[in-house]
VOGU-3710 file (C-alpha; in Angstrom, 3 decimals, decimal comma):
1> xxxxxxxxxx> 17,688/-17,238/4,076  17,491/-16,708/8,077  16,960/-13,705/9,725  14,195/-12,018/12,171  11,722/-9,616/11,497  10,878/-6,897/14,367  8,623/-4,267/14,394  8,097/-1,760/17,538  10,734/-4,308/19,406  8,960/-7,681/18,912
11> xxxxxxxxxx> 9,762/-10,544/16,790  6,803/-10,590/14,306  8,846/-13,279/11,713  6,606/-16,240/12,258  3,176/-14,601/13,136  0,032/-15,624/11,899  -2,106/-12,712/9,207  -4,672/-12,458/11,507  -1,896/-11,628/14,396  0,168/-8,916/12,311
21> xxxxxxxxxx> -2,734/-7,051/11,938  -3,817/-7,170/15,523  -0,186/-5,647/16,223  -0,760/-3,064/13,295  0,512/-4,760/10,272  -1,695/-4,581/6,936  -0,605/-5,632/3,671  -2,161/-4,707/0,550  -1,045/-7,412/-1,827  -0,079/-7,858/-5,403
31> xxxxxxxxxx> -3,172/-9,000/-7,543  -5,177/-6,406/-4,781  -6,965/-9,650/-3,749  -10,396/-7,693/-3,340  -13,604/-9,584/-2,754  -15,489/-9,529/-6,007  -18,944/-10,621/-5,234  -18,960/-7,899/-2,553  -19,853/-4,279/-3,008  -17,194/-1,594/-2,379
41> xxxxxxxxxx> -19,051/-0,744/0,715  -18,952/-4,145/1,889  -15,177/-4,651/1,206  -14,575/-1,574/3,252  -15,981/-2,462/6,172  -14,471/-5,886/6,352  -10,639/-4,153/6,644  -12,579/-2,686/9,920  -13,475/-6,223/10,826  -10,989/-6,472/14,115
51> xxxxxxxxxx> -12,754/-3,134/15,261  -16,016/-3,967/15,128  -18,039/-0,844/13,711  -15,997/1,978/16,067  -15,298/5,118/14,289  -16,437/2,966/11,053  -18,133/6,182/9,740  -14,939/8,754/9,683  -12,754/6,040/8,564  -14,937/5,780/5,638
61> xxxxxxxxxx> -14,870/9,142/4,808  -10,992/9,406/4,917  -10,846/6,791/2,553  -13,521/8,714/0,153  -11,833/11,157/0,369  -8,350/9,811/-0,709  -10,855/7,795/-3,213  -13,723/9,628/-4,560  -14,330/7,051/-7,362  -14,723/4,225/-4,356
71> xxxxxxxxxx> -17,836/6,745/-2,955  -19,110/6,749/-6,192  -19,638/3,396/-6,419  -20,239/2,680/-2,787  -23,091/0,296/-3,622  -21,852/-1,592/-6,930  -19,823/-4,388/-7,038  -16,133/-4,585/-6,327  -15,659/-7,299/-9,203  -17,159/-4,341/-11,981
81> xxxxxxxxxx> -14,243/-1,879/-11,313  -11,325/-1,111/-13,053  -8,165/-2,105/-12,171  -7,432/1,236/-10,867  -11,072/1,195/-8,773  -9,854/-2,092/-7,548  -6,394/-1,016/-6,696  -7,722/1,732/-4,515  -10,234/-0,525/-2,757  -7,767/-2,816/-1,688
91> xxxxxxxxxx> -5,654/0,445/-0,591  -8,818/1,441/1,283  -9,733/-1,795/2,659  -6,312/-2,013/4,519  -6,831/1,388/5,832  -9,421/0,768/7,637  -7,751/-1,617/9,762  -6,101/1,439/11,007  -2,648/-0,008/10,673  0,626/1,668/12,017
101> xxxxxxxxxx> 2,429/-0,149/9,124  1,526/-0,499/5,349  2,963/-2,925/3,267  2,160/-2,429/-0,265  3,371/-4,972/-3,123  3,348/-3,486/-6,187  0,579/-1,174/-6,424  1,160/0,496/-9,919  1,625/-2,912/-11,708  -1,134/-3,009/-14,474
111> xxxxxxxxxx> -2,429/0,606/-14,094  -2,839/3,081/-16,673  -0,156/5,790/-16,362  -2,989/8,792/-15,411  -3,888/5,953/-12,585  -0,499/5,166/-11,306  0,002/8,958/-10,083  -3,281/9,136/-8,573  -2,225/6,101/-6,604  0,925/7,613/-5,446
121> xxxxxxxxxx> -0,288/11,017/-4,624  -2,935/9,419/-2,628  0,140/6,966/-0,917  1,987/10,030/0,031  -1,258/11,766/1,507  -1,612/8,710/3,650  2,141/8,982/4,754  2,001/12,574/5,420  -0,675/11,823/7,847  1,805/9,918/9,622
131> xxxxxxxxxx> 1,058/6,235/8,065  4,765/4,026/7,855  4,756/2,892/4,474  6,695/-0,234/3,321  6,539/-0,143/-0,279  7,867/-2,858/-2,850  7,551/-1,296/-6,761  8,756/-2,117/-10,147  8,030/1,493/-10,932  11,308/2,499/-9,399
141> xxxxxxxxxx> 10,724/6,447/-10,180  7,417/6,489/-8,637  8,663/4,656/-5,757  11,811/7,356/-5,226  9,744/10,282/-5,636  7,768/9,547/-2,672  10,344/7,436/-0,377  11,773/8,499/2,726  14,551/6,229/2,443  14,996/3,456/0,052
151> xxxxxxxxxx> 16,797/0,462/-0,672  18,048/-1,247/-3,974  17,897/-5,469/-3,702  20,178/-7,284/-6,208  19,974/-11,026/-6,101  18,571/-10,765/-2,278  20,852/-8,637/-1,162  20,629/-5,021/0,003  23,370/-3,004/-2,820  21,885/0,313/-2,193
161> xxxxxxxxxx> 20,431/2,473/0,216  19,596/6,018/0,994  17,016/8,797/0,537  14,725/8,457/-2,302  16,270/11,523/-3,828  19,828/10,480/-2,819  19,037/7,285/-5,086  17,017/8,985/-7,850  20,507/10,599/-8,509  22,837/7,300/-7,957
171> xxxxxxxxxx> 24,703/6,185/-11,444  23,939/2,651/-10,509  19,796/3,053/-10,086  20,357/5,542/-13,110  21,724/3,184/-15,163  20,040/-0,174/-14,181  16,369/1,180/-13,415  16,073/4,462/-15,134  17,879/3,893/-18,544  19,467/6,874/-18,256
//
């Protein structure tokens, strides 16, 4: 496949990690990809690593609050939460890198149902206060219920796309993701 990938005007296809997130990118991968050995605290602050420790504290305290289990266990281990705990960490850690852009890949996959809308009430908190989310999810109603505008891949290729209501309602993602 060829194509480019721009974001705010400039090519950002072939650009190192380290560079997206100097332009504002953060991705919050699949597997969350937290630092187990670490405590919470610790994994926090290193999503703040490109700022040094500038507005460190209220960052912190948007993400606890978003996260009230992560300042509950500010001081334990990252590797001794549940996969929920760990889910929002990793959600948290990006954060703090103050991105413009999210990218999120998969975030429900694994969680507990209870967990899963915690995790998107807390994503559309963070988009309501003006974060661009870029969200990739199995958990198609989840992912509707909260998207601006969405788009249906089959086989690569873009076959859908509209407002996550618009598509909620489509006989197509009705049929093929909803199994109605």
């Amino acid at each position: 496949a060829r194509g480019r990938i721009l974001f705010e005007g400039e090519d950002v296809t072939n650009l190192a990690p380290n560079q997206l997130v100097a332009r504002g990118i953060v991705q919050v991968p699949e597997g969350r990809a937290i630092l187990t050995t670490m405590t919470v605290l610790e994994n926090l602050e290193l999503g703040a690593y490109r700022r040094g420790l500038k507005n460190v504290a209220s960052d912190l305290e948007y993400v606890f609050n978003l996260f009230p289990r992560l300042k509950e266990r500010i001081s334990g281990m990252a590797g001794n939460l549940s996969g929920g705990e760990q889910q929002m960490l990793a959600i948290g850690r990006a954060l703090m890198a103050k991105p413009r852009l999210l990218l999120l890949d998969e975030p429900s996959m694994g969680l507990a149902p209870i967990v899963v809308q915690e995790i998107f009430r807390s994503l559309r908190a963070i988009n309501a206060d003006g974060l661009t989310l870029f969200l990739v999810e199995q958990n198609v109603r989840q992912a509707l219920k909260i998207a601006q505008q969405g788009y249906v891949l089959e086989n690569g290729a873009m076959a859908l796309t509209g407002t996550g209501r618009e598509l909620l309602g489509h006989p197509r993602v009705l049929e093929a993701y909803l199994g109605a």
